[in-house]
C-alpha positions as CSV (number, residue, x, y, z in Angstrom):
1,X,-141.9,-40.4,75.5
2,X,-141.9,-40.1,71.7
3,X,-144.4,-40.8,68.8
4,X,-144.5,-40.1,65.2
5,X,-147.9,-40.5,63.9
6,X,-148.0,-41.3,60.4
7,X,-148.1,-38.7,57.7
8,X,-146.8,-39.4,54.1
9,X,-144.6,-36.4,54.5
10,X,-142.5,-37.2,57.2
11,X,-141.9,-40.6,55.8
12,X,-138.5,-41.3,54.4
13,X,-139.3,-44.4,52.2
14,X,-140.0,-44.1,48.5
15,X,-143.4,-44.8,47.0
16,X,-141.9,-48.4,45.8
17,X,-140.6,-49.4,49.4
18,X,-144.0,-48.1,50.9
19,X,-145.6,-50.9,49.4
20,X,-142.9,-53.1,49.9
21,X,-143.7,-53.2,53.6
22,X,-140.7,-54.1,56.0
23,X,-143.3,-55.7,58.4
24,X,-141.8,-58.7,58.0
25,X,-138.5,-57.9,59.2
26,X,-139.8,-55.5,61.6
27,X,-141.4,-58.9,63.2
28,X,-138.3,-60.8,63.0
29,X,-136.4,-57.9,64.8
30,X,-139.0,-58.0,68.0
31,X,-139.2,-62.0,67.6
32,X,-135.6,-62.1,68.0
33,X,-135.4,-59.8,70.7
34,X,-138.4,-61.5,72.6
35,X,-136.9,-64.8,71.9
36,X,-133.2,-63.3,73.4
37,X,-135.1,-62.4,76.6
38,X,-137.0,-65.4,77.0
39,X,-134.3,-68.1,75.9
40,X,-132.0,-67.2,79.1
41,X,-135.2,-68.3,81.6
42,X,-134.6,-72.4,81.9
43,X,-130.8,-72.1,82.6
44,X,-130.4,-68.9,84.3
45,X,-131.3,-70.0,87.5
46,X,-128.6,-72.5,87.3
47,X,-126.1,-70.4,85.6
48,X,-126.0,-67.9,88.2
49,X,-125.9,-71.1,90.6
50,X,-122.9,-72.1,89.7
51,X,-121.6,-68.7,89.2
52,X,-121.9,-67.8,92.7
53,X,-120.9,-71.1,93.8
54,X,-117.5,-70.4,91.9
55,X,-116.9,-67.7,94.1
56,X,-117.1,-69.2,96.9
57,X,-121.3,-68.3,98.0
58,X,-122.2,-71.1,99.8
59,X,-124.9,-70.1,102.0
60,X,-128.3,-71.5,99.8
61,X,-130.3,-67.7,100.9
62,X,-127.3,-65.1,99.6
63,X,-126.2,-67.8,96.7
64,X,-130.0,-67.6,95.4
65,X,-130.6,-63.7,96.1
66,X,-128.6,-63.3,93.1
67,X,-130.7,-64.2,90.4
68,X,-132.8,-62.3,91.2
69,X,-130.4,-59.5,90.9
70,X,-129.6,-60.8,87.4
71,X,-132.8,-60.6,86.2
72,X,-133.6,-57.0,87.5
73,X,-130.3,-56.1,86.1
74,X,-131.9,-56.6,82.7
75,X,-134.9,-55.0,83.4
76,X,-133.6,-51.9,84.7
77,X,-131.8,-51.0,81.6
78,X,-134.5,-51.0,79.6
79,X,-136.1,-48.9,81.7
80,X,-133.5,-46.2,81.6
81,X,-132.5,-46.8,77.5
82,X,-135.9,-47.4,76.1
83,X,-136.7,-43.7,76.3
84,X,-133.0,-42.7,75.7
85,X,-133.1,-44.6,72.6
86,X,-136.1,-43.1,72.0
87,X,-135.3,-39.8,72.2
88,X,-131.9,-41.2,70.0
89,X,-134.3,-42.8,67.4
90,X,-136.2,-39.3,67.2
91,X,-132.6,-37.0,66.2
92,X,-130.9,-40.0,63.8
93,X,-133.5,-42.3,62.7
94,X,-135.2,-45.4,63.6
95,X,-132.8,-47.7,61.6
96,X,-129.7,-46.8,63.0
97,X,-131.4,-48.1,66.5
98,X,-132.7,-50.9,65.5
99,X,-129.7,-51.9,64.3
100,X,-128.0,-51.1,67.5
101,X,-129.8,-53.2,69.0
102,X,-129.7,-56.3,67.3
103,X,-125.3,-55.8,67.3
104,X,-126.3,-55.6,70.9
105,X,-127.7,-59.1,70.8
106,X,-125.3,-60.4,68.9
107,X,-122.6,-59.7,71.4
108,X,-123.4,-59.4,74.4
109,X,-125.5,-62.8,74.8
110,X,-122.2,-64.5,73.6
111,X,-120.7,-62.8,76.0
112,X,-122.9,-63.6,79.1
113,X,-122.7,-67.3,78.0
114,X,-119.4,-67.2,78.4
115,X,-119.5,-65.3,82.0
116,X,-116.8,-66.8,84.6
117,X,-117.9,-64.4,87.2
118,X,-120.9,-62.9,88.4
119,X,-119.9,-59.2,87.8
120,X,-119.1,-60.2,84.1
121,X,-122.5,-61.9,83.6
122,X,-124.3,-58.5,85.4
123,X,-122.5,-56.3,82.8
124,X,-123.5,-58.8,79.8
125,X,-127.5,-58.9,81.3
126,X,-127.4,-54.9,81.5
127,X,-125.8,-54.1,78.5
128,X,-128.0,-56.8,76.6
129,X,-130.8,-55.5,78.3
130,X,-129.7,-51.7,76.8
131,X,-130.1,-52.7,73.6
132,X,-133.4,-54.3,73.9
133,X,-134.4,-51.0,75.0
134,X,-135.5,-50.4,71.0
135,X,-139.3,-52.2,71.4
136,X,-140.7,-48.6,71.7
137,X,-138.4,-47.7,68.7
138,X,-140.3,-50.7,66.4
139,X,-143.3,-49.5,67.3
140,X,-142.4,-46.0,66.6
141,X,-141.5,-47.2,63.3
142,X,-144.7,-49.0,62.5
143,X,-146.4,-45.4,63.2
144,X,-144.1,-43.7,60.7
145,X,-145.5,-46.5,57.8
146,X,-148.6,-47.2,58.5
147,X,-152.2,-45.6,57.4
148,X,-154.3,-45.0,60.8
149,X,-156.5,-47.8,59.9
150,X,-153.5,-50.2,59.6
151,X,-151.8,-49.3,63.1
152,X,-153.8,-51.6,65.1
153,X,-153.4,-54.7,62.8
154,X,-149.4,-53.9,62.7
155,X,-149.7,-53.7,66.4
156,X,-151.2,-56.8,67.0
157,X,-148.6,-58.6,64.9
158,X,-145.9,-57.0,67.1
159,X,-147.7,-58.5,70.3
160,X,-147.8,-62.0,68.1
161,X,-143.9,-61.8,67.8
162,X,-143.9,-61.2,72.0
163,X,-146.3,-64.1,72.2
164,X,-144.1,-66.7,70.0
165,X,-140.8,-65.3,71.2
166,X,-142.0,-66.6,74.7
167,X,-143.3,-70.3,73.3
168,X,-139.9,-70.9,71.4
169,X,-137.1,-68.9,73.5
170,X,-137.5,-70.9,76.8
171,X,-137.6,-74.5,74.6
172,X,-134.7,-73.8,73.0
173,X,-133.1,-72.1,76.1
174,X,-133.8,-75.7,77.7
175,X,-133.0,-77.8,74.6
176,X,-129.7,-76.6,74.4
177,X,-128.4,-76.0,78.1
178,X,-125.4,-78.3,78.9
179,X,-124.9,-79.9,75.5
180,X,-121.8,-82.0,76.8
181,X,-123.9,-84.2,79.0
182,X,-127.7,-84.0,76.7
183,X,-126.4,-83.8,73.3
184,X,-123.2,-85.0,73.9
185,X,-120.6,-85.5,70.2
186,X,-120.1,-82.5,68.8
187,X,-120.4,-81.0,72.1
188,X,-118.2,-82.7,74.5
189,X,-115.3,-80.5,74.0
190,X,-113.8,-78.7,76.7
191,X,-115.4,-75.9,76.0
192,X,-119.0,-76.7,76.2
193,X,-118.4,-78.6,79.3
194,X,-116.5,-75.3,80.7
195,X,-119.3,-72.8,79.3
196,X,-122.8,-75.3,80.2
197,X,-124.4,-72.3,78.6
198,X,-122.8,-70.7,75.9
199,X,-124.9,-72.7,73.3
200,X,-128.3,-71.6,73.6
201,X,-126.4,-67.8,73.5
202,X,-124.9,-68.2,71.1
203,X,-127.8,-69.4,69.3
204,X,-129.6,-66.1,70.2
205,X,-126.7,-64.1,68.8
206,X,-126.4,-65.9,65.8
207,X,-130.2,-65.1,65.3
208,X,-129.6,-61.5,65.7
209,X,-126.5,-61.7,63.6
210,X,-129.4,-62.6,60.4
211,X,-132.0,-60.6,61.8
212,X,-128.8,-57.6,61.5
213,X,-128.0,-58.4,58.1
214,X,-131.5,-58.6,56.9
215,X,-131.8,-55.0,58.3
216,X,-128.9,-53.6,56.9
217,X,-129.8,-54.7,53.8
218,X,-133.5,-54.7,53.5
219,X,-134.6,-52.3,55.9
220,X,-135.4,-48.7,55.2
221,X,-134.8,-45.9,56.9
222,X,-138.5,-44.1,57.7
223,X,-138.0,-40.3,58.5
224,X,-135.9,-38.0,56.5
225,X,-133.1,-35.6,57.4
226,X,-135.9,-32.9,57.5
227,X,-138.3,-34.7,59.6
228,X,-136.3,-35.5,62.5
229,X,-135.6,-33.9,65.7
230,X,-133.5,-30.7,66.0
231,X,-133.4,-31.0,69.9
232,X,-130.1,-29.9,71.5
233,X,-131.6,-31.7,74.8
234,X,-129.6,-34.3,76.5
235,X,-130.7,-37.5,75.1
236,X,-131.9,-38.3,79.3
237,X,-134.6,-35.7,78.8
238,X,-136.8,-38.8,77.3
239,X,-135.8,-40.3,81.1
240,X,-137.1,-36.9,83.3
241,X,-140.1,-36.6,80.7
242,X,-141.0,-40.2,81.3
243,X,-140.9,-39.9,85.5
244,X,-143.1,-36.7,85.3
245,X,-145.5,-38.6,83.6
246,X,-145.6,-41.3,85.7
247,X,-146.5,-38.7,88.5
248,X,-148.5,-36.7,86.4
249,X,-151.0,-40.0,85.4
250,X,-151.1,-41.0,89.0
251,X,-153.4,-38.2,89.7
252,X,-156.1,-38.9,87.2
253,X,-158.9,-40.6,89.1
254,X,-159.7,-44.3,87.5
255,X,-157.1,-44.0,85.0
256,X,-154.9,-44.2,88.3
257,X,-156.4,-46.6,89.5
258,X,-156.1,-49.1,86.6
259,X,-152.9,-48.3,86.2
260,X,-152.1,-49.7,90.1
261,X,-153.8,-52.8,89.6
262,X,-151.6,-53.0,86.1
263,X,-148.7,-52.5,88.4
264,X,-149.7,-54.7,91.2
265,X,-150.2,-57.6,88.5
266,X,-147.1,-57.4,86.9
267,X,-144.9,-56.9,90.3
268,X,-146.9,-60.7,91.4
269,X,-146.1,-62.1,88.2
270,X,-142.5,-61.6,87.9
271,X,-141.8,-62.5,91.7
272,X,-142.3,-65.8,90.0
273,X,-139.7,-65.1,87.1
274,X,-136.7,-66.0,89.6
275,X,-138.7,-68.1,91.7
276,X,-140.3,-70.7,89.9
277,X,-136.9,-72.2,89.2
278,X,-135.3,-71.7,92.5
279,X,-138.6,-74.2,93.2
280,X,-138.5,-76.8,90.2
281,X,-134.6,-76.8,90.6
282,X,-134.4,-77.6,94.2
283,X,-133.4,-81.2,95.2
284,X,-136.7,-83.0,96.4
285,X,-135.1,-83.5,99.8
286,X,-135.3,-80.2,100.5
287,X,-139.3,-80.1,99.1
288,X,-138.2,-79.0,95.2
289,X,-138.8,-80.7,92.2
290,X,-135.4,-81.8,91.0
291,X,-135.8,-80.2,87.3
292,X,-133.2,-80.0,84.7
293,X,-133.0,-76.8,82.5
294,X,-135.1,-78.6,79.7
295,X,-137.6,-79.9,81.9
296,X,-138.0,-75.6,82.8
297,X,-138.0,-75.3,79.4
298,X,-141.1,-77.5,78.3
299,X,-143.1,-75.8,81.3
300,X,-142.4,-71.8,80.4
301,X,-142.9,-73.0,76.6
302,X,-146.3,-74.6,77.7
303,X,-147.0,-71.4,79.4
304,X,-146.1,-69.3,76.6
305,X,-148.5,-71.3,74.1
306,X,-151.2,-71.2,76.2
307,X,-151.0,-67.7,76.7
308,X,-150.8,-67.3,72.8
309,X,-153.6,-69.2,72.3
310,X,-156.0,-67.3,74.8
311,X,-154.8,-63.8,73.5
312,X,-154.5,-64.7,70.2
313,X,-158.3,-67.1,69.8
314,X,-160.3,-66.6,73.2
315,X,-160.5,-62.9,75.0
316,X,-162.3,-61.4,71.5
317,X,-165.3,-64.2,72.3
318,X,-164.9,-63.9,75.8
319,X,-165.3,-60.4,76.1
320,X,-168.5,-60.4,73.9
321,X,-169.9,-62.7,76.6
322,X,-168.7,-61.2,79.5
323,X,-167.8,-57.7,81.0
324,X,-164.4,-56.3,80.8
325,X,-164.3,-55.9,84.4
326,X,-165.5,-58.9,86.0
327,X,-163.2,-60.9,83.2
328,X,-160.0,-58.5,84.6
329,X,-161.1,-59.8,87.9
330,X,-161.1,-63.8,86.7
331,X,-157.6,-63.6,85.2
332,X,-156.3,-61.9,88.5
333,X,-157.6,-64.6,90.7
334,X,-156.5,-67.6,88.3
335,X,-153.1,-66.3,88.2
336,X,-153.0,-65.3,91.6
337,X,-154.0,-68.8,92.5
338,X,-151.8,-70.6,90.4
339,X,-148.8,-68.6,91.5
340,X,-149.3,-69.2,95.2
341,X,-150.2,-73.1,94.3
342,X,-146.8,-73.3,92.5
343,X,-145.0,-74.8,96.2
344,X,-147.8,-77.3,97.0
345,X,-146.3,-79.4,94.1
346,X,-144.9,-82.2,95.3
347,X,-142.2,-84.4,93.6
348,X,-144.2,-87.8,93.3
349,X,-147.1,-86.1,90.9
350,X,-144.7,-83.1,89.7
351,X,-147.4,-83.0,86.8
352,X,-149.5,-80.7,88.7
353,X,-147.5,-77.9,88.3
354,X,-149.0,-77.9,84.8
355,X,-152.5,-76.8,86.5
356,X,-150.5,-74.0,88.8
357,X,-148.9,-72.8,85.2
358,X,-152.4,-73.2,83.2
359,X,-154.1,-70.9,86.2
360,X,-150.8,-68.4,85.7
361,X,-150.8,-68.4,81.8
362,X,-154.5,-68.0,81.4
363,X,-155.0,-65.3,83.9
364,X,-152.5,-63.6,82.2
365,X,-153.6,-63.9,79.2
366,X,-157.0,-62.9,80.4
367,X,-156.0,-59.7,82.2
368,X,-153.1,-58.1,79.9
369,X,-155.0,-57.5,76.8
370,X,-158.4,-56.6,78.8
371,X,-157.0,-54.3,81.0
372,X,-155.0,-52.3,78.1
373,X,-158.1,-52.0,76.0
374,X,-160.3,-50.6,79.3
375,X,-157.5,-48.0,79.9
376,X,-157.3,-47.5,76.3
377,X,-161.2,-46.7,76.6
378,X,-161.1,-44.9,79.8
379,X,-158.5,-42.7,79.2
380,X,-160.3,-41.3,75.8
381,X,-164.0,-41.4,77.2
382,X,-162.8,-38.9,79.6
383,X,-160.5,-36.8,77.8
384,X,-156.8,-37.9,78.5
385,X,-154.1,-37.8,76.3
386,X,-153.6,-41.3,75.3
387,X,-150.0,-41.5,74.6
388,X,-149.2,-40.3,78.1
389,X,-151.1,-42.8,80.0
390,X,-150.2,-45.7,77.9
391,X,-146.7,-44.6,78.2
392,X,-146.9,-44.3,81.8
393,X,-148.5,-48.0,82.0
394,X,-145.2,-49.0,80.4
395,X,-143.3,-46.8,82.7
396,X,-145.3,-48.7,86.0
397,X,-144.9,-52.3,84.4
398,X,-141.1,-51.5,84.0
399,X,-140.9,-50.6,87.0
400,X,-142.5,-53.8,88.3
401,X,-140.5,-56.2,86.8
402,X,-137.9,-54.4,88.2
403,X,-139.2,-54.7,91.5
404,X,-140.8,-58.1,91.4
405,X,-137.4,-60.5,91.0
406,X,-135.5,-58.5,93.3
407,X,-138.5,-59.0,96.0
408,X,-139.5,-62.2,95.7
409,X,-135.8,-63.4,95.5
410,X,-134.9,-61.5,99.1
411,X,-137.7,-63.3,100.8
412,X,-136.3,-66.3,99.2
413,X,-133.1,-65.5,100.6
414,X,-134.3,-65.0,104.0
415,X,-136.8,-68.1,104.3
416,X,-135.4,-70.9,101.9
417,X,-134.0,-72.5,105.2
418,X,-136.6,-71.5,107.3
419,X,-139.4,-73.9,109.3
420,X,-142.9,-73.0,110.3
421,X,-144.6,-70.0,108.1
422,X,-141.3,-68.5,106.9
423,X,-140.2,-71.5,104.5
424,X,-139.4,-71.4,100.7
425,X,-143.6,-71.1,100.1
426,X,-143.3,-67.4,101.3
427,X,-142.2,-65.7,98.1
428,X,-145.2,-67.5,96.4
429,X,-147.4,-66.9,99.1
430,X,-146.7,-62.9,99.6
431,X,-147.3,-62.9,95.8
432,X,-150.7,-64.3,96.0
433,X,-151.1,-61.3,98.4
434,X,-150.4,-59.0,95.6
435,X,-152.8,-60.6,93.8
436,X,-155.4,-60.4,96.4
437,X,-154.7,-56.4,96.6
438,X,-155.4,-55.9,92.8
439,X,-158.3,-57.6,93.0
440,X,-159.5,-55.4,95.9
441,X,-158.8,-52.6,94.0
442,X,-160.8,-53.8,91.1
443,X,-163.9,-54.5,93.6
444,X,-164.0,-50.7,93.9
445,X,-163.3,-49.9,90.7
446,X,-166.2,-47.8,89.3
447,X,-165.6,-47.6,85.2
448,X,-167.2,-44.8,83.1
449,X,-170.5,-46.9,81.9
450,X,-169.9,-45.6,77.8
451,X,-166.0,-46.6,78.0
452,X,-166.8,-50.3,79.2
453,X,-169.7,-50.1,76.7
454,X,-167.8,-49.2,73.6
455,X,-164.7,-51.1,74.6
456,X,-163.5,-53.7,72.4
457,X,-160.0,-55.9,72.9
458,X,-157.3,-53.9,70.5
């Protein structure tokens, strides 16, 4: 893991450009990027659909299990690239990553929308995915130009860009999926009805084409020739240094523990990244919803505002009011319970799933900051180096959305067609499971009594 701290020494920016903050297109950068994961979630489901159908996948269980392999796909390079391009960002400077990245945008979203086979649209999701691998890098960056006291408000506007990324990506994802049959002139070519979803990606790369050209142009460099790092190490060192942490924090006593209930959490709430819309898209015959990629994309935006508007207005009052634990323990249950409810929709009052996606978005948005702030105040009321556990959190939490699509879509796989217990409610039943483990572990949870005291959300 890397971090620069800020010192005025090691900065590479003038006095002038100092006070010229490039906050502003440091948030654009992370809102594009947010926005480029989050746009692909109303019509990926479908996309891959059709994809596999092309090939000649058939069977509903093996046709399905590959979106979830398309999402993982995306996941699992940043988990190997983010410390890579760490490590990258440390030797040649955070701009020339950041760039990177948003060139990696640019392309490789055009070229997944125009994917003709499923090893073409794996490629464009991993390479993608690589480049999105510079979020650490940002917040790197924001250590290198910021005072101490700043750090924390910077931060927070960085977890504002992730919060609006998720409200606006999936709406337009939605808005603009199939544009020969809902939009219809200019978009009845041939190639809009050939490519259903090149427009929304190509949306996403023109975005990161500006975003690009801002940076070139208005974004400076932060650490000078002098200040970066002479290492000689291959750039995967960041990767073994990253997976000795991980094992490393997983001895600490309670830090350990949070840190499983983090990754329990996150591997329950992506089973439902791949899942959800194998549910809302399935004909109502077969007990689905019958959804079209917009009507996907008004649900995950409603999610994403709700969960912008709890983080953003109603965990600092709520956790004046009420312990950090027992509020860690609300948000699990509520999202455990509106996950697992998510099946129980029936088409006639299809509505409801807007109380399963409330419970989901609000426990979320309960648990995510809370828990971050109580390890943040563990791990320094008892002495541990901060930077490692929160970078092994991260490691965990990749991990789990790694783990979580690929799970939840085999079980899919195996009990779509199914009768009895083993039907197309298992995946959303074995992740309100999940949830019922993290909770259990919270139960015994036993938090040092000044951490939880002190403990404000960050």
């Amino acid at each position: 893991m890397f971090q620069v701290p800020y010192h005025p020494r090691i900065t590479g920016m003038s006095l002038t450009e100092q006070q010229k903050s490039p906050m502003g297109i440091l948030f654009l950068v992370v809102l594009v990027d947010m926005i480029g994961f989050t746009i692909v979630i109303p019509f990926l489901t479908y996309f891959v659909q059709d994809l596999a159908a092309a090939e000649g996948i058939m069977d509903v269980g093996k046709r399905d299990i590959w979106v979830g392999i398309v999402i993982a796909t995306y996941s699992l390079a940043q988990f190997i690239f983010t410390p890579v391009l760490g490590s990258l960002s440390d030797r040649i400077g955070r701009r020339p990553i950041l760039m990177f990245g948003l060139f990696s945008n640019t392309v490789f979203f055009t070229v997944f929308g125009l994917s003709q086979n499923l090893s073409m649209a794996l490629v464009a999701r991993f390479l993608a995915g690589a480049g999105n691998g510079n979020i650490a890098v940002a917040r790197a960056y924001i250590g290198d130009i910021s005072e101490p006291e700043m750090i924390a408000r910077r931060m927070g506007m960085i977890g504002a860009a992730f919060g609006l990324g998720f409200m606006i990506g999936p709406f337009i994802g939605g808005l603009l999926s199939d544009p020969a049959n809902s939009i219809g002139a200019p978009f009845d070519g041939q190639l809009w009805i050939d490519n259903p979803y090149l427009l929304p990606c190509l949306f996403s790369s023109t975005l990161s084409l500006v975003s690009l050209a801002l940076a070139v142009t208005r974004l400076p460099e932060t650490l000078t020739p002098e200040s970066r790092s002479s290492s000689d190490g291959s750039l995967f060192s960041g990767m073994g240094g990253m997976m000795t942490n991980l094992v490393k924090v997983m001895k600490l006593p309670t830090v350990s523990t949070l840190i499983s209930i983090n990754f329990l959490f996150m591997v329950g709430f992506s089973m439902m990244h791949g899942t959800f819309i194998l549910f809302t898209s399935m004909a109502p015959a077969d007990g689905g919803l019958g959804w079209s990629e917009l009507d996907n994309g008004w649900i995950f935006a409603f999610i994403g505002l709700l969960g912008v508007i709890i983080q953003g207005g109603l965990v600092g009052p709520l956790s004046d009011r009420f312990s950090m634990s027992r509020l860690m323990i609300v948000g699990t249950l509520l999202c455990g319970v509106g996950i697992a409810s998510i099946p129980y929709v029936q088409h006639d009052v299809s509505w409801l799933i807007f109380a399963s996606s409330a419970g989901l978005a609000i426990g979320n948005g309960l648990f995510s900051p809370i828990q971050s702030s109580v390890l943040t105040f563990e791990a320094k009321s008892l002495g541990y180096e901060l930077g490692m556990v929160m970078g092994a959190q991260e490691g965990f939490g990749a991990l789990a959305r790694i783990i979580g699509p690929l799970f939840a879509a085999y079980l899919w796989s195996l009990t779509v067609q199914g009768t009895g217990l083993w039907t197309y409610h298992t995946s959303f039943r074995v992740a309100g499971i999940i949830f019922v483990l993290a909770i259990l572990l919270q139960l015994r949870l036993r938090l040092n009594g000044e951490s939880v005291k002190e403990s404000r959300i960050l």
